[in-house]
C-alpha positions in Angstrom: 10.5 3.5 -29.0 10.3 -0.2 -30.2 12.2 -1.2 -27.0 9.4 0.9 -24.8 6.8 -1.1 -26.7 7.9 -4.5 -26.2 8.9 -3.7 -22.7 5.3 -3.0 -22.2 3.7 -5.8 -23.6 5.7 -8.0 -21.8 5.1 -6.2 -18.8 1.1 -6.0 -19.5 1.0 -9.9 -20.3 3.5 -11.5 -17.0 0.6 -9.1 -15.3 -2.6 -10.2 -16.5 -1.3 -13.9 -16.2 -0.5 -13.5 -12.5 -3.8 -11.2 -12.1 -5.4 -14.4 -13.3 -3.9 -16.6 -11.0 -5.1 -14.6 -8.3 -1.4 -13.7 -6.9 -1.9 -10.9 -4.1 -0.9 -7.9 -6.2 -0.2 -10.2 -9.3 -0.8 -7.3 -12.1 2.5 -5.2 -10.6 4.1 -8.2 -9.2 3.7 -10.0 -12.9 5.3 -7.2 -14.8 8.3 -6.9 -12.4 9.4 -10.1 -13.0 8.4 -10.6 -16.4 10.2 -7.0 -17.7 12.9 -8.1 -15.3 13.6 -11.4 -16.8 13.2 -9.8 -20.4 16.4 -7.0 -19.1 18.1 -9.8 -17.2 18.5 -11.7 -20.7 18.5 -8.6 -23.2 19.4 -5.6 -21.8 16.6 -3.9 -23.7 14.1 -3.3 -21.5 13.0 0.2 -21.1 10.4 2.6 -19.8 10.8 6.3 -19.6 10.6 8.0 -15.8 7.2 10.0 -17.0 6.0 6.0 -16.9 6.9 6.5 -13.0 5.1 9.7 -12.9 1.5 8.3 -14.7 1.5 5.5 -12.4 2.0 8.0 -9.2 -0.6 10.4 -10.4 -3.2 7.2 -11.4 -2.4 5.7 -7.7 -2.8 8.8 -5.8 -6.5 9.9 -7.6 -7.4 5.9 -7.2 -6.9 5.9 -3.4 -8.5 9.6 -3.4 -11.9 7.8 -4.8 -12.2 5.2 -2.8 -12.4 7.7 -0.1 -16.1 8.4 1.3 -17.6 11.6 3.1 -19.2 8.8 5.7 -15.1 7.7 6.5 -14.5 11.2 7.1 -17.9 11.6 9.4 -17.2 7.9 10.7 -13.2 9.1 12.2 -14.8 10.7 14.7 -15.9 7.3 16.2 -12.8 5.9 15.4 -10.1 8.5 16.1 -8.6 7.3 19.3 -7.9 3.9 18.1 -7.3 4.8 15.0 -4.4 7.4 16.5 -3.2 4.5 18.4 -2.7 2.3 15.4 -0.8 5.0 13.7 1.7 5.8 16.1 2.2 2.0 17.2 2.6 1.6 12.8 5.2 4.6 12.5 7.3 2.7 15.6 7.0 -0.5 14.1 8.0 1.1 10.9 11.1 2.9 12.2 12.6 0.0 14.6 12.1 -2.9 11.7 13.5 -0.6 9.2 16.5 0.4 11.1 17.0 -3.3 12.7 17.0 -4.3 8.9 19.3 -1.9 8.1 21.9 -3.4 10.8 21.3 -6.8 9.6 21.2 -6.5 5.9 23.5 -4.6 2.8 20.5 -1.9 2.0 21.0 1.5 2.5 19.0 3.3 5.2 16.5 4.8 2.9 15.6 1.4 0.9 15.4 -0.6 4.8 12.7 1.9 5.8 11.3 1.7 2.7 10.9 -1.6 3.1 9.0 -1.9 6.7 6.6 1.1 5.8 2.9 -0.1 6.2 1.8 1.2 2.9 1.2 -0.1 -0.3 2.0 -2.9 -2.7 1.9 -1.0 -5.9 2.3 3.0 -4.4 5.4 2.4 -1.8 8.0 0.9 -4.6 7.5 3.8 -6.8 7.5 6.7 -4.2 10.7 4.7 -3.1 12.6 4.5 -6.1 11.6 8.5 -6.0 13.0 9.0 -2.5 16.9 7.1 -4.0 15.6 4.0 -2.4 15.9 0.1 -4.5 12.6 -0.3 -5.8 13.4 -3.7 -6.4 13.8 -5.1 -3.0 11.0 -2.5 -1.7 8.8 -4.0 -3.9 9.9 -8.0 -2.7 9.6 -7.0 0.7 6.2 -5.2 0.1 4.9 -8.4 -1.8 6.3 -10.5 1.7 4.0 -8.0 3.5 0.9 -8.2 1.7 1.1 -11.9 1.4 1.5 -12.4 4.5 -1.4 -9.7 5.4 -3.9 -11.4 3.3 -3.3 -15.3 3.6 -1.8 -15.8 7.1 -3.1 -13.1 9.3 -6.8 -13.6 9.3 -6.7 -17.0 10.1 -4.4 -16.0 13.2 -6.9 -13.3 14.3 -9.8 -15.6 14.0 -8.2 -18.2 16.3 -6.3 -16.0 18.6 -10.6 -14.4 18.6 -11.9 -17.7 19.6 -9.1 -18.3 22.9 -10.2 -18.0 26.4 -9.2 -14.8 26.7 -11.5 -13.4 24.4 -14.4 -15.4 23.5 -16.3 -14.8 26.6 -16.8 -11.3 26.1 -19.5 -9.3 25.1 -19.3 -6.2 22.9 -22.5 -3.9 22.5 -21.6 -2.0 19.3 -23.3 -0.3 16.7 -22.5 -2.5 13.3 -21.1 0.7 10.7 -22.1 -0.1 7.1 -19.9 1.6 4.5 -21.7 3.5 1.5 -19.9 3.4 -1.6 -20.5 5.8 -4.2 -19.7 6.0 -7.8 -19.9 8.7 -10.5 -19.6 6.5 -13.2 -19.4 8.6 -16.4 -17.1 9.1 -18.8 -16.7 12.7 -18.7 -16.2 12.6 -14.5 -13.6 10.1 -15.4 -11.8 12.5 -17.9 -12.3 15.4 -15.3 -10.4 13.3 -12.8 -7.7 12.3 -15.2 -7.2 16.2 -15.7 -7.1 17.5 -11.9 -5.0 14.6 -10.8 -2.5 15.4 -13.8 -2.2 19.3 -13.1 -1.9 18.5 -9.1 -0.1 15.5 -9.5 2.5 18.0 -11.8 2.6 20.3 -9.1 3.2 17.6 -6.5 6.6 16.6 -8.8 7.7 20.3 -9.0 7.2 20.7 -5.1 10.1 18.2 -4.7 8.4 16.9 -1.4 8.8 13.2 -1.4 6.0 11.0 -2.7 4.7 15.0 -3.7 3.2 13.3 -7.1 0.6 10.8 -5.5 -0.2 13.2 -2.4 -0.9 15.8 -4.4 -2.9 13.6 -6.9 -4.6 12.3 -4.0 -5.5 15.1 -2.2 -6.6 17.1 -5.0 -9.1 13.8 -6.2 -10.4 13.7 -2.2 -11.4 17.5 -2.7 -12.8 17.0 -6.4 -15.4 14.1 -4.9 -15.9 15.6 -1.6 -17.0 19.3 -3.0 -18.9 18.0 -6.8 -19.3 14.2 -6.1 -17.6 13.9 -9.9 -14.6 12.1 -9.5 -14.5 8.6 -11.1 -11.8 5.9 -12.2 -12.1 2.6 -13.1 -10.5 -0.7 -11.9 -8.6 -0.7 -15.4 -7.3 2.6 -14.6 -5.8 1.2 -11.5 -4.5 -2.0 -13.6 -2.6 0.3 -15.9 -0.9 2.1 -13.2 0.3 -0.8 -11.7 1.6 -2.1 -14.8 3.4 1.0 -15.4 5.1 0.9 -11.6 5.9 -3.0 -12.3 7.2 -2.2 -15.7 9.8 1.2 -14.5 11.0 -1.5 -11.7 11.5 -4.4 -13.6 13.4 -2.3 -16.6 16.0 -1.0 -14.0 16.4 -4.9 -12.5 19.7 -6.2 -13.5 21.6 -9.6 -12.8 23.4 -8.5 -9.8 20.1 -7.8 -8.1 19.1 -11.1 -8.7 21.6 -12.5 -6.8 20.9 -10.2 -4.0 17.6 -11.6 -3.3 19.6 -13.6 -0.9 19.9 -11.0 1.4 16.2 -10.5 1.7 15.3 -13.8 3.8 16.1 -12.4 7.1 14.9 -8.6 6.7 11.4 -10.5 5.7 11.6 -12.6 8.6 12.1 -9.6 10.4 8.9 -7.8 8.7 6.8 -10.6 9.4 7.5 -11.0 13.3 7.1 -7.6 13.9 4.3 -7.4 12.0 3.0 -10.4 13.8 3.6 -9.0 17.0 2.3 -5.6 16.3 -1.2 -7.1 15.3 -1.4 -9.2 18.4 -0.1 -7.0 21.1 -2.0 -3.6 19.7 -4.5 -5.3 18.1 -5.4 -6.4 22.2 -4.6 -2.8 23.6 -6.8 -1.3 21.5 -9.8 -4.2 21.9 -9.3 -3.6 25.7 -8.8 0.2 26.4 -11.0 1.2 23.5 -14.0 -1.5 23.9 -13.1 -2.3 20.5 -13.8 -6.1 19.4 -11.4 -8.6 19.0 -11.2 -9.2 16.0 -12.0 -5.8 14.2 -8.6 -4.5 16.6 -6.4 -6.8 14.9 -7.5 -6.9 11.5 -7.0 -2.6 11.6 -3.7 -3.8 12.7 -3.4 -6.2 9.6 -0.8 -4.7 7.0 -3.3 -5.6 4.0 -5.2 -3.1 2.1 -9.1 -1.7 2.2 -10.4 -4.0 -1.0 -8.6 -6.9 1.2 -10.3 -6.2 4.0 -13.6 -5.9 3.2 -13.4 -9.9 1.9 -11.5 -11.0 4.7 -13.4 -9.4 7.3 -16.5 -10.9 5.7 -15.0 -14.5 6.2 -13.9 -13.9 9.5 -17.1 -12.9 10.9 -16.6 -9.2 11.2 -20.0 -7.1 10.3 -18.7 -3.6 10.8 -17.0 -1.7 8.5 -14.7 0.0 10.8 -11.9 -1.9 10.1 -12.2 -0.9 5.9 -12.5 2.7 7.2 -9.3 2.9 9.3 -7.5 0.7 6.3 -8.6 3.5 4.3 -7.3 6.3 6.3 -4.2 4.3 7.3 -3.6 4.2 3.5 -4.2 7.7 3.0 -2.2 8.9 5.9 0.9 6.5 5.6 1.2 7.4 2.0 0.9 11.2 2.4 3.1 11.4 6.4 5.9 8.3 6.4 7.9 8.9 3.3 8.1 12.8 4.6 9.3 11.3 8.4 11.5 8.7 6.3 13.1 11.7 4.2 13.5 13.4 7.7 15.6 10.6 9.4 17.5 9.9 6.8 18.9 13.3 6.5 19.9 13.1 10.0 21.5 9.8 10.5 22.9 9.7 7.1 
């Protein structure tokens, strides 16, 4: 018990301090290293699997709010493209994965892992679920979402302003998002109770990632059919804490010295990435009548919170592009790890 206690603390204060420094992801990303530092050097570090199983039930209700009727009502718009995106995703996924797994020690299952379009704080825990190493999911993840967030944009926005593009002319209808909230305490304890009893379900299912789909689904239905479901960012916080905390307590030396191997499979992520954002991105702008720079920025591997600031900065008005990171999210989290589990079974 003490060991759980001070593994926690530690884990809550390396996350707060790299929250505060504004590092992408910097609550999970803080406790990783600081509970994997405090194991490297002790040994003691420790946090039981339920820890894993809070943190998947807390992610998938989290995502299941910030879903909206009007995203639902909006796909319909958006469906083509947003197919499009999805199957050019699961490729992308799939060929980086397996080209990683050629080039690199990991195992099938953590190479796939590591390329899945998901993210930051879900995909390391649903992989460490699936027999996958959490550890380097969660590096390569972090490589992802930086990337995502502080290089991207600013490639969209001048690949936007080349001669190719910045002759055309879009007429569009400029979507704005509604957000709702229920904020109350007793909608946030009636969340907290449906995501736990579907979330439990979801874990006795054995279905891979079952915990946070189930979670999920079950929160999307809750706020879709009484409008009552409600967490908090702190809620969110915790869970990531918790998923930073269960990776960082099963880090050992060895793995450090690993990290090594990880240059090339992230150069890997990032080119295909890069390519898939560019070259899709300018399908979907042409065959769709999509704009520019909403095409690539749905393309972006980043997440819906991300996008609404960066899209903002870029000069993107529409909220299209938060919608289909939103339904990405929702539909990589609750179809890939399934598709993975399914390919792995065969070639393994």
């Amino acid at each position: 018990m003490q060991n759980f206690i001070i593994t926690l603390i530690i884990g809550t204060l390396m996350g707060y301090i790299l929250f505060k420094l504004k590092v992408p992801g910097g609550m999970m990303v803080g406790s990783i290293v600081g509970v994997s530092l405090f194991n490297i050097f002790t040994g003691m570090a420790y946090m039981p699997v339920e820890g894993k199983v809070v943190a998947q039930i807390i992610a998938g209700a989290y995502i299941g709010v910030g879903l909206e009727k009007g995203d639902v009502k909006r796909l319909r718009n958006i469906f083509k493209p947003m197919i499009t995106i999805l199957i050019a995703l699961l490729i992308l996924n799939i060929s980086v994965g397996l080209i990683i797994y050629y080039i690199s020690p990991m195992d099938l299952v953590t190479s796939l892992m590591c390329s899945i379009p998901g993210g930051m704080s879900d995909i390391p825990i649903i992989s460490e679920e699936m027999g996958a190493d959490s550890g380097k999911v969660a590096v390569m993840q972090f490589v992802r979402m930086v990337f995502g967030i502080g290089i991207f944009p600013s490639m969209i926005a001048k690949v936007s302003k080349s001669k190719d593009y910045k002759d055309e002319k879009i007429e569009k209808e400029s979507y704005k998002r509604e957000i709702t909230k229920a904020v109350d305490n007793k909608n946030l304890v009636l969340t907290i109770i449906v995501a736990v009893i579907f979330g439990t379900i979801g874990k006795l299912s054995g279905m891979p990632s079952g915990v946070l789909v189930f979670s999920m689904i079950s929160i999307i239905a809750l706020k879709f059919l009484t409008n009552k479901a409600y967490l908090p960012r702190w809620v969110r916080r915790l869970a990531q804490v918790l998923s930073g905390t269960y990776i960082g307590s099963g880090i050992i030396y060895n793995d450090v010295l690993e990290i090594k191997f990880l240059m090339g499979p992230a150069i890997v992520l990032i080119l295909g990435y890069a390519v898939t954002c560019l070259f899709v991105g300018s399908f979907v702008h042409k065959k769709f009548n999509m704009p520019i720079k909403d095409a690539m920025l749905a393309c972006t591997p980043a997440g819906a919170a991300d996008m609404a600031l960066i899209s903002a900065d870029i000069g993107v008005e529409s909220a299209d592009v938060i919608v289909m990171q939103v339904i990405r999210l929702v539909v990589v989290l609750s179809t890939f790890p399934q598709i993975i589990s399914w390919i792995v079974s065969i070639l393994v």
